[in-house]
N, C-alpha and C positions, 0 to 999 in steps of 0.2 A: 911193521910200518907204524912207526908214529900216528897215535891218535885213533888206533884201531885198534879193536877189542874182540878177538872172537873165541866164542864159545860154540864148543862141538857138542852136539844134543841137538835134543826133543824141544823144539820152540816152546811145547806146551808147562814143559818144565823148567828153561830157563828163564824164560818171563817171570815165572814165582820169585825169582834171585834180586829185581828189579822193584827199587821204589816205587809208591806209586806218584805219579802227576811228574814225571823227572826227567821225560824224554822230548824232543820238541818237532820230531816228524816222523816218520816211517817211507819209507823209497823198495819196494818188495816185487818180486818175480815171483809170485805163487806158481806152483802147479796148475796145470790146466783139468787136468783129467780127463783128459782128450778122447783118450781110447780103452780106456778101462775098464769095458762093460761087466766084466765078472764082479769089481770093484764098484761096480757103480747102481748094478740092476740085480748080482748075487748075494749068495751069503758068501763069509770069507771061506768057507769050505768048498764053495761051488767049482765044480771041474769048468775048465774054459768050455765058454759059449761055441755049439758048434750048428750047424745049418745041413741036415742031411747028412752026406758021405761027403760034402766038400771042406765042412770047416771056417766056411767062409769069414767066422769070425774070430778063429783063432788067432792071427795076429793080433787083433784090436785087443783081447782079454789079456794080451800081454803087459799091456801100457804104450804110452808113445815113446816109439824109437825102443818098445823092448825093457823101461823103464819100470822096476817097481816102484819107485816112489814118486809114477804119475797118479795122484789120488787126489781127490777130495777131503780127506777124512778131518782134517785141517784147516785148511783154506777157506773149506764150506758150512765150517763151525763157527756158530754164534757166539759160542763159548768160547774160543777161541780168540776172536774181535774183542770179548768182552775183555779178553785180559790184556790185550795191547791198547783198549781204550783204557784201562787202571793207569798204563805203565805211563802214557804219553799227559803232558801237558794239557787245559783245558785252552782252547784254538788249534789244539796241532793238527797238520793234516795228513792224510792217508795218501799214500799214493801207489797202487797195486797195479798191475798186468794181469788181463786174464786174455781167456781163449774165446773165439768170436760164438762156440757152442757152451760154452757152461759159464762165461760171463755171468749173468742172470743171477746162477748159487750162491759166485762171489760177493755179487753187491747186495742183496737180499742179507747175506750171512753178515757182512760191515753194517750194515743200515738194522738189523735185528739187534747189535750189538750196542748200539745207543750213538753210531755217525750218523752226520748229516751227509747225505749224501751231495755235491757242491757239482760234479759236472765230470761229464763222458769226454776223455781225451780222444785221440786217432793217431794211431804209427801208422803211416803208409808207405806199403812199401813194393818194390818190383819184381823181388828174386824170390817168391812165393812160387813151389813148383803143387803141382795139384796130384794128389792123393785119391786117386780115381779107379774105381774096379771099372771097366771097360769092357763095354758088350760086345761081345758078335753075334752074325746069323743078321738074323730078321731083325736084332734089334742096335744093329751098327750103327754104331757115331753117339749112341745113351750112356750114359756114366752118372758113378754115385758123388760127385763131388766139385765143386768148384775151386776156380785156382786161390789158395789164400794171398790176400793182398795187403791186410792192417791187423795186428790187435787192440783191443780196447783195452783201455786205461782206466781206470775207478780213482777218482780225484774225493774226496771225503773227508770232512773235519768235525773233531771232539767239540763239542756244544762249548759257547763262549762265555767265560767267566765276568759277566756285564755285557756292556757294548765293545765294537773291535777297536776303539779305541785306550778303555780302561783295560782289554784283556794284553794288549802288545806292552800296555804299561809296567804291567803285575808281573807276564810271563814272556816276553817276549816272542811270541808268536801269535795267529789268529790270524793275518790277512797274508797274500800272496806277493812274492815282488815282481810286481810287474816292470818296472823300467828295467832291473835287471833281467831281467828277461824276455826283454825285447827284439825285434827282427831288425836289422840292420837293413838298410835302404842300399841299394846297389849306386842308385844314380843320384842319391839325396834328394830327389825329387820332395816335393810337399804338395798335398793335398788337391784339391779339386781347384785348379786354379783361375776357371773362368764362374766360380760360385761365387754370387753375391755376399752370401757370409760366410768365408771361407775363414773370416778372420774370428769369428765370433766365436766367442765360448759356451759350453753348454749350461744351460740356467740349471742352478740346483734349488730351484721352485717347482710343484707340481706332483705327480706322482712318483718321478722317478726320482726325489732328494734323497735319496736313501743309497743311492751307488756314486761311485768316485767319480769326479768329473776328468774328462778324457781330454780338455784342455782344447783348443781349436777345434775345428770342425775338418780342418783337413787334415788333422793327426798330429804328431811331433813330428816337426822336421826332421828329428836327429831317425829314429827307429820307429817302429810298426809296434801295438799293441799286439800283445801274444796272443795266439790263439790255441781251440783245441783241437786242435789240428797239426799233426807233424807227420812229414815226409823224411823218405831217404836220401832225397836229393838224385834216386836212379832218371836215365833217359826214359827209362818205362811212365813212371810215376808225371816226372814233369811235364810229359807230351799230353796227359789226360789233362792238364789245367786248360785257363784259355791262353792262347797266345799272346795277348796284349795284356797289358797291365792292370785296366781297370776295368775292363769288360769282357763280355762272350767275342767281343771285334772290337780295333782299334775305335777308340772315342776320337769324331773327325772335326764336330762344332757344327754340322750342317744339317743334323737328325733332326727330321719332325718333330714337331713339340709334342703332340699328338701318341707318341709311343711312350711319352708319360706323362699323361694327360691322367690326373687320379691319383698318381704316385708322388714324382717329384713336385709337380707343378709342370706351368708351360716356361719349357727353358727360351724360346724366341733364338734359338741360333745366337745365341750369345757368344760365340768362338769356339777355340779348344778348351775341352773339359779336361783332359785326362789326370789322373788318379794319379801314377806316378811313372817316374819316368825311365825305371828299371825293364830288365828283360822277362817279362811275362809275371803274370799273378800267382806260381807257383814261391815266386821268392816273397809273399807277403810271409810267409809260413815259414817254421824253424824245420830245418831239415837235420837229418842224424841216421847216415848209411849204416847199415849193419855191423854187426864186429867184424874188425880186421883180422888179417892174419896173424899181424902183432899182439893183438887184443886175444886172440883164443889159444897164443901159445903156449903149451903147456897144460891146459884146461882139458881136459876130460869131459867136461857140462856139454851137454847138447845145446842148450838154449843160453850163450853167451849175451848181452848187453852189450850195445856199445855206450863206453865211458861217457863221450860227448852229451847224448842223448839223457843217462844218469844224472849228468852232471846240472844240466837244465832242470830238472825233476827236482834233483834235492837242492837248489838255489832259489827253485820257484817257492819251495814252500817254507823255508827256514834261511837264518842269514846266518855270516858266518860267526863259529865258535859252537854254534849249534850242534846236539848230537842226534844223527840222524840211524835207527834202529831199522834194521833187514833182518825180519827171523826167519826169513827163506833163498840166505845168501849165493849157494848156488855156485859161480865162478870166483863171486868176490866184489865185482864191477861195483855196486855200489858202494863199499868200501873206499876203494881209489879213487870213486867220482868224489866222494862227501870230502876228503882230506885235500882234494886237487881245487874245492871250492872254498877252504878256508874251516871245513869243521873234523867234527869227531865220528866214528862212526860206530856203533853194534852191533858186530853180525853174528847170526845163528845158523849155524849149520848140520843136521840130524849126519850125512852121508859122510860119513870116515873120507873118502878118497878124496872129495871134493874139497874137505876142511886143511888137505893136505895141498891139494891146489892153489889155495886162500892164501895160506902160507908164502907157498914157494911166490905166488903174486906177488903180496905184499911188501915180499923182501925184495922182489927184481925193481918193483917201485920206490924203495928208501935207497936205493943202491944209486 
């Protein structure tokens, strides 16, 4: 595929191949290292972890899904970070997946490396099935595990060469795009419409001149500021929002002042407030259901991406032409998201089979 580069290896090693300051983002599925206890809590000679005559942990010392290159050994290296902070531009930013239990290592390990750490994304999602040893006897209905519903996301950028203004100038990265990455309004609604200053803008006087002015007060007409926050768009997921647009219950114009009395001020029943005029507050948020059928055919990867979702990621933080680095490629997904947004992509992949995968991808995508 046009505009894709990949190399089959040890990230730790092809990173060495790589200029330094030459790249202008990273978009990565690291390993979790989920279940790897041998991996995680033995030596590498350690016989799997077992509990009595049951074993009980023998699955886990497998890796997830049975995987050996569910690990840490990588991901959770400072040293590691340290060489994709060389490789990447000064602004560029990070953008990784980790798992809701060793999160923590990952961003420790980015942030040990000399990123800034910038802010904790949310995938939220519905078709999380729960991974539960399950009691009987006396201790029916107890289980080891709750249903997984989101992973985190580690948003992070290489220290700025100036200000974010002199740094976008020099290297063209440092700040996020947000209008391109904005939420589309369903009903085009705008803003708070019975607010006395609904039309005003925010004053870049005071403490907060330091951040981007967000333009009205009741938003852009056109889309929603992005948040970090993303859904799959499932009926599971949407039904947890509120139903109304702008609040816990439809905004009527007839609420006691008194219930924000402290907070907003005294509104006096001033009319209809409501926020917007779309079908419920799940649609402020960018949505990006799981991989398709389409999406994982051919793939071998347990843990597929979907494009859509990629594609948000690597637009957010680089524009197009931009070359966007995966040293823990995987199915490929960010490969085809970075080119399907207008850039280039480099991916790294250690697993033979998968790099074979990558391939057969990228050729079904230039076809």
């Amino acid at each position: 595929m046009h505009g894709v580069q990949l190399f089959c290896g040890d990230s730790r090693e092809v990173l060495r191949q790589f200029a330094a300051c030459s790249i202008d983002g990273c978009v990565s599925d690291p390993p979790y290292a989920l279940a790897s206890i041998v991996r995680r809590f033995g030596s590498e000679k350690a016989a799997p972890a077992r509990a009595g005559q049951t074993g009980a942990y023998a699955r886990a010392s497998a890796g997830f899904m049975g995987q050996a290159w569910d690990t840490g050994e990588t991901a959770f290296d400072p040293a590691f970070w340290a060489e994709v902070w060389r490789v990447l531009k000064p602004g560029a930013h990070v953008v990784a997946f980790g798992g809701t239990r060793t999160y923590h290592r990952l961003v420790c390990a980015i942030e040990d490396a000399g990123f800034e750490i910038r802010d904790q994304l949310a995938w939220v999602y519905g078709s999380g099935f729960p991974k539960s040893h399950n009691q009987r006897g006396a201790w029916d209905g107890w289980g080891t595990a709750l249903k997984p519903a989101h992973e985190p996301i580690v948003l992070a950028r290489k220290p700025l060469d100036g200000t974010v203004d002199e740094n976008l100038r020099r290297w063209g990265v440092g700040a996020l795009n947000i209008n391109g990455c904005r939420i589309a309004s369903q009903g085009g609604g705008r803003g708070r419409n019975g607010e006395a200053s609904a039309g005003r803008s925010y004053s870049d006087r005071g403490g907060t001149n330091y951040a981007m002015k967000p333009g009205p007060r009741g938003g852009d007409a056109r889309r929603r500021w992005p948040a970090n926050l993303i859904h799959d768009g499932s009926d599971e997921v949407v039904m947890a929002f509120p139903g109304a647009a702008g609040a816990r219950a439809a905004v009527r114009g007839g609420e006691p002042s008194r219930l924000t009395n402290h907070v907003f001020g005294e509104f006096a029943g001033r009319g209809p407030a409501a926020m917007h005029d779309d079908g419920g507050s799940a649609a402020r948020f960018f949505y990006a259901a799981k991989a398709s059928p389409a999406e994982r055919a051919g793939s071998k990867h347990p843990t597929v991406k979907p494009v859509r979702l990629m594609r948000w990621l690597c637009r957010m933080i680089a524009p197009p032409g931009a070359v966007i680095l995966d040293p823990f490629a995987g199915s490929g997904t960010t490969g085809e998201a970075a080119v399907m947004e207008g850039q280039r992509a480099l991916l790294i992949e250690r697993e033979a089979r998968y790099c074979a995968d990558i391939e057969r991808r990228m050729a079904r995508a230039a076809a």
